[in-house]
C-alpha positions as CSV (number, residue, x, y, z in Angstrom):
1,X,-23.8,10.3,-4.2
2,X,-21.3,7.6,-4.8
3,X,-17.5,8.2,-5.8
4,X,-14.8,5.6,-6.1
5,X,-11.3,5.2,-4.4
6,X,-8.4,3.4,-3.9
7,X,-6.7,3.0,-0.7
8,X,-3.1,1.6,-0.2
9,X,-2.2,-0.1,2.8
10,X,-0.3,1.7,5.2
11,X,3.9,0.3,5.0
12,X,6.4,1.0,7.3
13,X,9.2,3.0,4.2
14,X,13.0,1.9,5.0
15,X,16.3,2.9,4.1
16,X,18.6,0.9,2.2
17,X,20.8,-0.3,-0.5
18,X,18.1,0.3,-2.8
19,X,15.4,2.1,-2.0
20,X,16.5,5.2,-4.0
21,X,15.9,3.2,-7.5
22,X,12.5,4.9,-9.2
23,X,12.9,2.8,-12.0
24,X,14.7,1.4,-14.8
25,X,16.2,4.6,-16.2
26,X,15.3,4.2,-20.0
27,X,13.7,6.4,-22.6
28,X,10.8,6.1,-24.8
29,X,12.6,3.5,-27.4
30,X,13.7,1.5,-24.4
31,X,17.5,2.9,-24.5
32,X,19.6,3.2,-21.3
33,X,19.9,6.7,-20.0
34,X,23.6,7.2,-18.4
35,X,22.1,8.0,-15.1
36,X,18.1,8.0,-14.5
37,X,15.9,6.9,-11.4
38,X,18.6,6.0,-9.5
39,X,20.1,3.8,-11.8
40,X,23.8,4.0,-13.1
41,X,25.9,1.4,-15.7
42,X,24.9,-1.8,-16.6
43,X,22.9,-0.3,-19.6
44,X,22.5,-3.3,-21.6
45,X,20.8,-5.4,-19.0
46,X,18.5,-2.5,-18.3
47,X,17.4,-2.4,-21.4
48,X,17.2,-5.7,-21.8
49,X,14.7,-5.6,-18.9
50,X,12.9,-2.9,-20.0
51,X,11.5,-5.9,-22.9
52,X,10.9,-7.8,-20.2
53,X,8.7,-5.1,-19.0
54,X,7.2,-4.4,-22.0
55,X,6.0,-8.1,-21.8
56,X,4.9,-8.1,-18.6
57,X,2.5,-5.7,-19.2
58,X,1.0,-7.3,-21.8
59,X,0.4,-10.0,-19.7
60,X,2.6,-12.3,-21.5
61,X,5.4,-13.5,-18.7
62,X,2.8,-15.1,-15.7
63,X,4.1,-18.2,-14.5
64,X,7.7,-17.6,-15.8
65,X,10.7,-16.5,-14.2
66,X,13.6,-14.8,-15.4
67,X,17.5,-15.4,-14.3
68,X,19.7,-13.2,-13.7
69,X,23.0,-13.8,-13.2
70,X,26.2,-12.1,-12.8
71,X,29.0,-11.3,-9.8
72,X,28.3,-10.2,-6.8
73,X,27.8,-6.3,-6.9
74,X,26.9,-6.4,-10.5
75,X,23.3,-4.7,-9.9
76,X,21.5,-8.0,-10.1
77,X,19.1,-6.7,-7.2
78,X,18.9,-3.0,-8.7
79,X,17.8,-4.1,-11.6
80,X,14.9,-6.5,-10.1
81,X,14.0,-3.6,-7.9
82,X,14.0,-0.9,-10.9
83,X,11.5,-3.7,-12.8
84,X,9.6,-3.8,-9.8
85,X,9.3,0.1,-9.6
86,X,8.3,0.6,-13.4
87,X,5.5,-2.1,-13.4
88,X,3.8,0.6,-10.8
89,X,3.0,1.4,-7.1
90,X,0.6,-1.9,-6.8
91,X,3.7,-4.0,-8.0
92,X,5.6,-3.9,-4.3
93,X,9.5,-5.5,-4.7
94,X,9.1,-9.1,-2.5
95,X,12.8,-10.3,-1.6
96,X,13.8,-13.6,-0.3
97,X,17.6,-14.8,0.3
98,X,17.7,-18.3,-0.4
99,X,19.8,-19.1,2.1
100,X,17.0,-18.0,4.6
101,X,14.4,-20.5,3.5
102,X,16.7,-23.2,5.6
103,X,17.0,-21.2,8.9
104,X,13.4,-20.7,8.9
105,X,11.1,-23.5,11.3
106,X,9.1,-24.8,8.4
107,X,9.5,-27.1,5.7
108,X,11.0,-25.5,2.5
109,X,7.8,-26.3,0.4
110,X,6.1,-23.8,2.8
111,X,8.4,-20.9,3.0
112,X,8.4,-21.0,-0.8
113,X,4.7,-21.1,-1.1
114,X,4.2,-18.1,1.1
115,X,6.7,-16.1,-0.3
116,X,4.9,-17.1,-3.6
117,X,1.6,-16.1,-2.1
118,X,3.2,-12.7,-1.1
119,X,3.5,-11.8,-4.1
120,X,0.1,-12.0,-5.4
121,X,-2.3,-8.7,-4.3
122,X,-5.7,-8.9,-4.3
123,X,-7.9,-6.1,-4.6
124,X,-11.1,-6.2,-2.7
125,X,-14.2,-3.7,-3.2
126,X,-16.8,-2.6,-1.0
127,X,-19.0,0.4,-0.5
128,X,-19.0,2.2,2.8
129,X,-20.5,5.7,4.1
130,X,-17.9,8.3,5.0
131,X,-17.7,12.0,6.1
132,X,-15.2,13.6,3.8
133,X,-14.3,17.9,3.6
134,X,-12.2,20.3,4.2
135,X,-11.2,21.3,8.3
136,X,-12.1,24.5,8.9
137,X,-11.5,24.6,12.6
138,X,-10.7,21.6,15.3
139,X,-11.6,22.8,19.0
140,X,-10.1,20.5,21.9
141,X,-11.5,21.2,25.6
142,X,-11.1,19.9,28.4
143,X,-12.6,20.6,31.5
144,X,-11.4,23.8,33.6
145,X,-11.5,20.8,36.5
146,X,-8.7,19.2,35.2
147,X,-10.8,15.5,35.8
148,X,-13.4,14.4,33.6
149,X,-13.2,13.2,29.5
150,X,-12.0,15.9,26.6
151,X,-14.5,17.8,24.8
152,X,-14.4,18.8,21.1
153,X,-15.9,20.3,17.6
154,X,-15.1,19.8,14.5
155,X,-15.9,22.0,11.7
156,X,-15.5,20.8,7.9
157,X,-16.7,22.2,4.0
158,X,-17.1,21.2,1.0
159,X,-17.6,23.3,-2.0
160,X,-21.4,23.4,-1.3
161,X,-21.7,23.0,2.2
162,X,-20.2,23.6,5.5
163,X,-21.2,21.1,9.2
164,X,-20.0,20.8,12.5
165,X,-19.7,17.9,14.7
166,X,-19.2,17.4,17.8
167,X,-16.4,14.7,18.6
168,X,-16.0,12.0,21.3
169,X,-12.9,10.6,23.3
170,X,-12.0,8.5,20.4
171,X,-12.3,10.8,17.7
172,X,-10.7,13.5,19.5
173,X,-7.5,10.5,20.4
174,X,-7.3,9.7,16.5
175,X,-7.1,13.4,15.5
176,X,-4.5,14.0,18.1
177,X,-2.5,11.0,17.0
178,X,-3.1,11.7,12.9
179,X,-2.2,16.2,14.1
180,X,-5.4,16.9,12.0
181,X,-5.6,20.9,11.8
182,X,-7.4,23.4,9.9
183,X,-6.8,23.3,5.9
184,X,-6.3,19.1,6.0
185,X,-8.8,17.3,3.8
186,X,-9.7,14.4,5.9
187,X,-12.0,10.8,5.5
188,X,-13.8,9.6,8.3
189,X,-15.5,6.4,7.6
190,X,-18.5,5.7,9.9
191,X,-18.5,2.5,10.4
192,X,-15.1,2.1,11.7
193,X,-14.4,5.8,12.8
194,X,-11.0,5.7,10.9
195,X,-9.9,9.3,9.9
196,X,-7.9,8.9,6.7
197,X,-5.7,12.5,5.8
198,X,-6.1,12.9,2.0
199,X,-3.7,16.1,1.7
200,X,-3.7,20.0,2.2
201,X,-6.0,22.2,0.5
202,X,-5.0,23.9,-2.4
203,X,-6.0,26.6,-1.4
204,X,-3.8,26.4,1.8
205,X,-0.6,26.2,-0.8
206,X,0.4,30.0,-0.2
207,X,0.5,29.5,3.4
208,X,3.8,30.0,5.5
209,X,3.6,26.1,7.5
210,X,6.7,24.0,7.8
211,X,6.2,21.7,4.8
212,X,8.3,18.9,3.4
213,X,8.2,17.4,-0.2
214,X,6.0,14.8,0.2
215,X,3.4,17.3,1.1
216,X,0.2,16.7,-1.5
217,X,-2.4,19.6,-2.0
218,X,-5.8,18.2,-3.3
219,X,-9.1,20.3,-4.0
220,X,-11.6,20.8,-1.7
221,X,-14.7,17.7,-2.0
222,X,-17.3,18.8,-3.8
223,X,-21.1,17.6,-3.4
224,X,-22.2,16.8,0.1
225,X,-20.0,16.1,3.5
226,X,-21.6,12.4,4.2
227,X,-21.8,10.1,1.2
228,X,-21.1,6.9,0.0
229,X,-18.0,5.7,-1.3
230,X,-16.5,2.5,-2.9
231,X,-13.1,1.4,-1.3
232,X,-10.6,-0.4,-2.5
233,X,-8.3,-2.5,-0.2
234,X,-5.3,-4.0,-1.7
235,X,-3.9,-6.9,0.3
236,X,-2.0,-10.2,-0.3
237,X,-2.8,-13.7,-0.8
238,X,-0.3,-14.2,2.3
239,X,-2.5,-11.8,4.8
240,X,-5.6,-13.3,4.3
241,X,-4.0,-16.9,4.4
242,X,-2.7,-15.8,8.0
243,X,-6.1,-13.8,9.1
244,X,-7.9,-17.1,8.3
245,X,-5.5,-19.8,9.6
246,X,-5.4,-17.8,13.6
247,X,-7.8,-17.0,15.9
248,X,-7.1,-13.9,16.5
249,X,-7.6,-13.1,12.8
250,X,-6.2,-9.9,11.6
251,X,-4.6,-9.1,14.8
252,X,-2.4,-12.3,13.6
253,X,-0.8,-10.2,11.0
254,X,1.4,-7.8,14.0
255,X,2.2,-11.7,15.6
256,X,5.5,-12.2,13.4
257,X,5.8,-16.0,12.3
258,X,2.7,-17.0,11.1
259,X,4.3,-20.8,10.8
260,X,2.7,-23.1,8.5
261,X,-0.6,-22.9,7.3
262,X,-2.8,-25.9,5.7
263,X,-3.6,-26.6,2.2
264,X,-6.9,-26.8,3.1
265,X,-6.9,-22.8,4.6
266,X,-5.4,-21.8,1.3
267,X,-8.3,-23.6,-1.0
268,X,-10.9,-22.0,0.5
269,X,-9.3,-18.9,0.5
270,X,-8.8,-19.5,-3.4
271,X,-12.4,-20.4,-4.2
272,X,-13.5,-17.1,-2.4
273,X,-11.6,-15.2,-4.3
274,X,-12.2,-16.3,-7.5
275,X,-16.0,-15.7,-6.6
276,X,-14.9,-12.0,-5.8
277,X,-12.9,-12.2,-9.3
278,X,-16.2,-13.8,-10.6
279,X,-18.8,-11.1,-9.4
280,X,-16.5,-7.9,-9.7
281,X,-15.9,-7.6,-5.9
282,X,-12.6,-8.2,-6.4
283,X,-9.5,-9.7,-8.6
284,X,-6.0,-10.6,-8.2
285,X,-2.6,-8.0,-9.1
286,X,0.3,-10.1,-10.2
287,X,3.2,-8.6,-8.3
288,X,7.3,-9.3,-8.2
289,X,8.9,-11.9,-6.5
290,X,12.8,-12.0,-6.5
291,X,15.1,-14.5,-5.1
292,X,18.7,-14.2,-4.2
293,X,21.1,-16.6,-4.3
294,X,19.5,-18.7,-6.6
295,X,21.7,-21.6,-6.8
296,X,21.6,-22.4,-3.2
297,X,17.9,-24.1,-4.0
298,X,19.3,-26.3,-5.9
């Protein structure tokens, strides 16, 4: 049995000056609402932008840039970020400060090119073999001793069938750390042993838990507990420039500054992933870059 997915990376979600913007705030004909996703005033630049949308998603705008300009506290960067919201949750809102491109150690040429590079996603495809149901019941032992390694079983459904398995010290760590209980709907993928919490059960909905608004209730999986599944990554042209470029590869990415990496790094990563574009493994999302304080590049 084979079913399809998409994962998101995991991001850290901050507060701030904007992060409250949904989107541009305009109707169906493109008009300006007085107040809509977080967005107040400035109603003729919105809607101008919302065009700008429009012809983004017909693919018409790659390459080009658009200026906006305007006094400080105009909503120059609440606009960007309400164009960045509307295009979708793959398009994430990259920011630069001019300014900061000549306090960073590298040349300007670099900082440029990776904050271009950031802002190009690239969705990569593979097929892997997971354990996906419902929890009935998680048991955690441990020995009446006090010494000696946890014990534990794990009980999960699906609409036609119902297993239990009996968990190590790194399974029963990961559930611990993820507070996996009965009525979660849970991934585990076996090659990796990465449990991955897809929601509540819906038919866990009328229960009396503590739940906040972000909660999401998702049906119980059908078909049978262990199957394969295709997952999709999405990650930038920037992460798998640094991966490739350290040796401590994808560890690289929680170093900080990756400092400047070579032209030659960068072509090979853009041949393979034109061969993923080429054979369907893959293909590239176009996200948003914004820069403030334009002028100061000049």
């Amino acid at each position: 049995m084979q079913t399809s997915e998409a994962k998101d990376l995991t991001r850290i979600e901050r507060t701030g000056a904007h992060t409250h913007i949904r989107g541009l705030g305009l109707d169906d004909a493109l008009e300006a609402r007085r107040i809509s996703q977080g967005m107040v005033g400035q109603r003729e630049a919105r809607r101008s932008m919302g065009i700008i949308l429009q012809i983004i998603k017909q693919g018409n705008l790659a390459g080009r840039g658009i200026l906006l300009a305007g006094q400080p506290g105009t909503g120059k960067t609440a606009i960007a970020m309400g164009l960045s919201q509307a295009l979708g949750p793959e398009t994430p809102f990259t920011m630069i400060s001019a300014s900061e491109i000549f306090s960073l150690d590298m040349s300007k040429t670099e900082a440029l090119t990776q904050a271009f590079r950031r802002s190009i996603g690239v969705r990569i495809k593979e097929e892997t073999e997971i354990v996906e149901g419902e929890v009935i019941s998680v048991e955690i032992e441990r020995p009446a001793s006090g010494a000696g390694a946890k014990v534990g079983r794990l009980v999960l459904k699906t609409t036609e069938m119902e297993t239990q398995y009996d968990l190590g010290q790194k399974m029963i760590e990961q559930i611990v750390k993820e507070k996996i209980q009965a009525g979660d709907v849970i991934t585990i993928d076996k090659s990796s042993g990465r449990i991955t919490r897809l929601g509540r059960s819906i038919t866990r909905s009328r229960d009396f838990d503590a739940m906040g608004p972000n909660v999401k209730f998702v049906a119980c999986p059908e078909g049978e507990i262990q199957k394969r599944k295709e997952v999709v990554h999405v990650v930038t042209l920037h992460d798998i420039d640094v991966i490739n470029s350290r040796q401590q590869g994808f560890l690289a990415l929680f170093a900080g500054d990756a400092g400047e990496i070579s032209p030659e790094v960068r072509e090979q990563i853009d041949r393979k992933v034109a061969e993923w574009r080429g054979g369907e493994k893959g293909g590239r999302i176009p996200r948003g870059l914004f820069i403030d304080e334009g002028p100061n590049l000049a």
